[in-house]
C-alpha positions as CSV (number, residue, x, y, z in Angstrom):
1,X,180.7,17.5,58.2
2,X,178.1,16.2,60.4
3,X,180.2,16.7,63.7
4,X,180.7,20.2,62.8
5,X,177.3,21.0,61.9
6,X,176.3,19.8,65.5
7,X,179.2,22.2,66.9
8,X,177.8,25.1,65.3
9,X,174.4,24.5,66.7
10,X,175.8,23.8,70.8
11,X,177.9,26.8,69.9
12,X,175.3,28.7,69.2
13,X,172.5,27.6,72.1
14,X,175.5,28.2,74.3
15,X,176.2,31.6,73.2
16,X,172.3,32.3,73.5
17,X,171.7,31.5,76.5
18,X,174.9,33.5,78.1
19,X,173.0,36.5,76.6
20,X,170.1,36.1,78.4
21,X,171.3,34.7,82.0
22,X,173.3,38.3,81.2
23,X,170.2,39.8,80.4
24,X,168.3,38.6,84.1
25,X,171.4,39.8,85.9
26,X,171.1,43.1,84.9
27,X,167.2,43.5,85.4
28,X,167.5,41.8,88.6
29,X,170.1,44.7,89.4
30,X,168.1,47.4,88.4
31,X,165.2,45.9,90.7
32,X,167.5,46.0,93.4
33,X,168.2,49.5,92.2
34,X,164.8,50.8,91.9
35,X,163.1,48.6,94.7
36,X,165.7,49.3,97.3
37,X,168.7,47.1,98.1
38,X,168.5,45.8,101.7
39,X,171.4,44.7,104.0
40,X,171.7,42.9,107.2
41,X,172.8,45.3,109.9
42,X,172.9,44.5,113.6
43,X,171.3,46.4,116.4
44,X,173.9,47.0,118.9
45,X,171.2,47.5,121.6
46,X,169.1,44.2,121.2
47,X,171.9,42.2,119.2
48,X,169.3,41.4,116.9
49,X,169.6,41.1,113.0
50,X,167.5,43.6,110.9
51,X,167.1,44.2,107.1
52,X,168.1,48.1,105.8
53,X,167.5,49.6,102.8
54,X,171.1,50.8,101.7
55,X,169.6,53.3,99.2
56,X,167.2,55.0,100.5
57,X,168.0,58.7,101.3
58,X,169.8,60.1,104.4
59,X,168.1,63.6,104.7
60,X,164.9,63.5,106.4
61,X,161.7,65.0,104.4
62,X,159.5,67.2,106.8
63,X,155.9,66.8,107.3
64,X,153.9,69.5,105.8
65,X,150.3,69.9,106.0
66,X,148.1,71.4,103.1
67,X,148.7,75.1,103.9
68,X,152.2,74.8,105.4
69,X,153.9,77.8,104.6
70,X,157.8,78.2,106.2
71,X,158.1,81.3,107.7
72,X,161.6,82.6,105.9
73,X,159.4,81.8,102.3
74,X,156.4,84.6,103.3
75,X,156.5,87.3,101.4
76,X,153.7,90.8,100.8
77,X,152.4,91.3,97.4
78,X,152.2,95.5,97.3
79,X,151.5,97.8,94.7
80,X,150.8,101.0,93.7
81,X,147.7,101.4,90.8
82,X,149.3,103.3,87.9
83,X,152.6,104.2,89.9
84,X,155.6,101.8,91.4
85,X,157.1,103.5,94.3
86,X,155.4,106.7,94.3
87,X,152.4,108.5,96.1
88,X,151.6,112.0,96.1
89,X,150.4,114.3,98.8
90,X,146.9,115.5,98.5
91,X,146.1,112.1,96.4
92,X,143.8,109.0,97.3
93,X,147.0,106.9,96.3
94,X,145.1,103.1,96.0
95,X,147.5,100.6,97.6
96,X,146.9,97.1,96.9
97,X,148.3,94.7,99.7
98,X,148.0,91.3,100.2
99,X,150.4,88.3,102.4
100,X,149.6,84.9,99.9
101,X,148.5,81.9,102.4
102,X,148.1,84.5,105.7
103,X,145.4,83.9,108.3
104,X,145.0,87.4,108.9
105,X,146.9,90.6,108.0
106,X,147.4,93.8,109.8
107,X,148.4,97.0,107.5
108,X,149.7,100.1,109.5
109,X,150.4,103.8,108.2
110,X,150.7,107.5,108.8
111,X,147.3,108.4,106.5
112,X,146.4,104.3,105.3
113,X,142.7,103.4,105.6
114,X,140.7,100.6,104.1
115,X,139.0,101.0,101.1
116,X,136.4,98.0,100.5
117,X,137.3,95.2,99.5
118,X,140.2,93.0,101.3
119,X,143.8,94.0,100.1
120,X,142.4,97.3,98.8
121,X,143.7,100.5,100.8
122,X,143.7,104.5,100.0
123,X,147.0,106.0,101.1
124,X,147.2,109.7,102.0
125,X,150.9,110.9,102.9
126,X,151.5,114.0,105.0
127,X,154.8,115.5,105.8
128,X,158.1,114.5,104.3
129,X,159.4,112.8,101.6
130,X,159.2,109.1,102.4
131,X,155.7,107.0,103.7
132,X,156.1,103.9,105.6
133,X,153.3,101.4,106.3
134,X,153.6,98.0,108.4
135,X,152.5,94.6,107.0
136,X,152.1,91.9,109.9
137,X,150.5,88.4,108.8
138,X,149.9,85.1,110.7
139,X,151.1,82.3,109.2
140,X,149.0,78.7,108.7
141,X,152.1,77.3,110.1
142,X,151.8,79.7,113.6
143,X,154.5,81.4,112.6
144,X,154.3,86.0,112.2
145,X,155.4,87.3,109.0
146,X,156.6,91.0,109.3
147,X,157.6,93.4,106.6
148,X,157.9,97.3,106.0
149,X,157.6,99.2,102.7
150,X,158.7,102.5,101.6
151,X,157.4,105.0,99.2
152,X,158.5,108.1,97.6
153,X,156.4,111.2,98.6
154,X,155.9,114.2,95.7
155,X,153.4,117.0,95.7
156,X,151.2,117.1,93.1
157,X,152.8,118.8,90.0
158,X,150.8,122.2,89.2
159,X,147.6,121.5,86.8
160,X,147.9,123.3,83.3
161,X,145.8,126.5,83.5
162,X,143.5,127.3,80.1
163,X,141.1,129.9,79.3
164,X,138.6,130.0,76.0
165,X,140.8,126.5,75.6
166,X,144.0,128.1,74.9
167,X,147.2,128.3,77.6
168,X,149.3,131.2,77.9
169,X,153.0,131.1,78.2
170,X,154.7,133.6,80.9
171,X,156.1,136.0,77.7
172,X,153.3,134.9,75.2
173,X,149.8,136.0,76.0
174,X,147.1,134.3,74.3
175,X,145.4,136.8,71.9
176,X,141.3,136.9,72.4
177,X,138.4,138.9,71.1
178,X,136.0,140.4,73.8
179,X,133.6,138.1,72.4
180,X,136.3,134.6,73.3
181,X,136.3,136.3,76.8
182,X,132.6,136.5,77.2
183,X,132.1,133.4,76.3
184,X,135.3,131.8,78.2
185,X,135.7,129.5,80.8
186,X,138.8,129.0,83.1
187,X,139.8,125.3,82.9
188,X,142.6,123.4,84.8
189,X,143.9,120.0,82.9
190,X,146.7,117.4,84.4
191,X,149.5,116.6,81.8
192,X,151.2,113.9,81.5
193,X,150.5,112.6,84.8
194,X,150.0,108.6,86.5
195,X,146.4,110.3,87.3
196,X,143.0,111.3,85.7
197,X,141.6,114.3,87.4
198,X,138.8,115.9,87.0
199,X,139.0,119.9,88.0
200,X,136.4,122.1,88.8
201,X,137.4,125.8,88.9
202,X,135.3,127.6,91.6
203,X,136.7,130.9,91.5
204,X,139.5,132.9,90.0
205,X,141.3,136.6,90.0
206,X,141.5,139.1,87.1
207,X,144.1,141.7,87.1
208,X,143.3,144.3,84.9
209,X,145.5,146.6,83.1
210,X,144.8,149.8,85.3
211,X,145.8,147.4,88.0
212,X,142.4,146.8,89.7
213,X,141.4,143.7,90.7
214,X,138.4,141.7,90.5
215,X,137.7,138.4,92.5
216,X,135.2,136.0,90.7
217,X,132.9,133.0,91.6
218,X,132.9,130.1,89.5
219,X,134.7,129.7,86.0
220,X,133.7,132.7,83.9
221,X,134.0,136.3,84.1
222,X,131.2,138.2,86.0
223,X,129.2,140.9,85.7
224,X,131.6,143.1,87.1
225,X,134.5,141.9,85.5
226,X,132.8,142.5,81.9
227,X,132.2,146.1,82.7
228,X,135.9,146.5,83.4
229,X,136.7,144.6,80.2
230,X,135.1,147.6,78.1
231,X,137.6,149.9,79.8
232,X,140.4,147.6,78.3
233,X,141.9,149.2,74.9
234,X,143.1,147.2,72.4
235,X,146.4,144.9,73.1
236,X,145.7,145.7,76.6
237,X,147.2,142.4,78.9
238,X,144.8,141.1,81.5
239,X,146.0,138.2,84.1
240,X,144.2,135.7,85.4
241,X,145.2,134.6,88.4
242,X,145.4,132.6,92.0
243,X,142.6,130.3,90.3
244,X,140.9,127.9,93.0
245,X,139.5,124.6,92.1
246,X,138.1,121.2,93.9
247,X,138.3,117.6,92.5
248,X,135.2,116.0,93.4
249,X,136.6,112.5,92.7
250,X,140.0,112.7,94.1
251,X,139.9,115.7,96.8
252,X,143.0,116.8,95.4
253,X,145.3,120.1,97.0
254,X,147.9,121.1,97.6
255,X,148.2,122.3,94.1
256,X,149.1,126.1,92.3
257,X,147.5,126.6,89.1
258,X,149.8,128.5,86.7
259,X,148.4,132.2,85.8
260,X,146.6,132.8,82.4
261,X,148.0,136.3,80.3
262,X,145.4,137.5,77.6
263,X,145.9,140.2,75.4
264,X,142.7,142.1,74.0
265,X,142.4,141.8,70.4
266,X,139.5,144.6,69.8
267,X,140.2,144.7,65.6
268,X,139.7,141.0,64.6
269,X,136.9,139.6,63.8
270,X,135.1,137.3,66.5
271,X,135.6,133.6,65.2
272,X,132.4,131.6,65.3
């Protein structure tokens, strides 16, 4: 019993320490591993002996300083406030465009100027139905970044014509008192569009319905064009038309305003 005991125990201190001479091999591989596993080569020129790491990488790692940028990965930030692709003719369209990591950039176009602040540009197309501008950058690297864009030229869709704060239809006139045309005022309103802008109606025609016209200054009817209203009978149609208008903050054109129809409505009562 004794013997045996003592061949359990040898057993066991054997079996041990096979686990951890194991147990050093394999940390001693994965230093190797981590840490670089080194050869002996010889150098055919010298015929000297030299120690290389077998593991390192074969593709070489380029230098790059801070603001390397590689020429092929350059690219021009530009956009169009409130619209993508778009610009309209007779519209400051505000371009912003900026070349991330550039030097300097150089911005090109039919109708582009500058507008403040850097990156910030007004674009104003003219003819035709496409505007290009020109982006050219240098790179921290020396190298020129180039690039064109393209944008979709529209006119300026026609304002909405109102008078007394009603619109007209081109087979439903808007029914007014003489009292709702004394007191009216021509108005022109964008609907629907990218754009706010702000109208300001400087002068208008009145056709009335013995076929005289009347040119007027400004937004409301005139002197003149009061005296002729008297002459109107009741459900007489009067037109309003070829109404002119500035847009202080946009110097907008190139637009038609739609005519305004009214028809005379001598038996109601004035609303208040």
């Amino acid at each position: 019993m004794l013997i045996k005991s003592l061949n359990l125990k040898f057993n066991f201190k054997i079996s041990r320490f096979m686990k951890i001479f194991k147990t050093g091999l394999l940390i001693i591989g994965l230093g190797g591993f981590l840490f670089g596993c080194k050869t002996l080569t010889t150098d055919k020129s010298s015929g000297t002996k030299k120690e290389v790491a077998t593991n390192q990488p074969t593709t070489a790692v380029p230098e790059a300083g801070p603001m390397a940028v590689k020429k092929d990965s350059a690219f021009a930030i530009v956009s169009v406030e409130r619209t993508r692709k778009t610009v309209y003719r007779g519209l400051k369209n505000p371009l912003t465009i900026v070349v991330p990591g550039a030097i300097s950039t150089k911005v090109e176009g039919s109708g582009l100027m500058k507008a403040g602040n850097y990156g910030h540009y007004i674009l104003r197309p003219g003819a035709g139905d496409k505007a290009e501008i020109r982006i050219t950058a240098s790179m921290p690297d020396g190298s020129t970044f180039t690039e064109s864009r393209y944008f979709i030229v529209k006119n300026l869709p026609n304002p909405k014509s109102y008078f007394a704060g009603e619109t007209s239809l081109p087979t439903m006139p808007i029914a007014l008192t003489e009292d709702q045309i004394i007191k009216g005022e021509v108005s022109l309103m964008m609907v629907d569009f990218d754009y706010d802008l702000n109208f300001v109606v400087t002068g208008f025609e009145i056709v009335f319905p013995s076929g005289k016209k009347i040119t007027v200054s400004g937004d409301r009817f005139d002197s003149k064009a009061l005296e002729m209203l008297k002459k109107v009978r009741h459900k007489g149609q009067i037109k309003i038309q070829n109404i002119k208008a500035d847009s202080p903050d946009q110097n907008a054109a190139f637009f038609r305003a739609d005519p305004i129809l009214i028809k005379l409505n001598k038996k109601a009562h004035p609303k208040k």
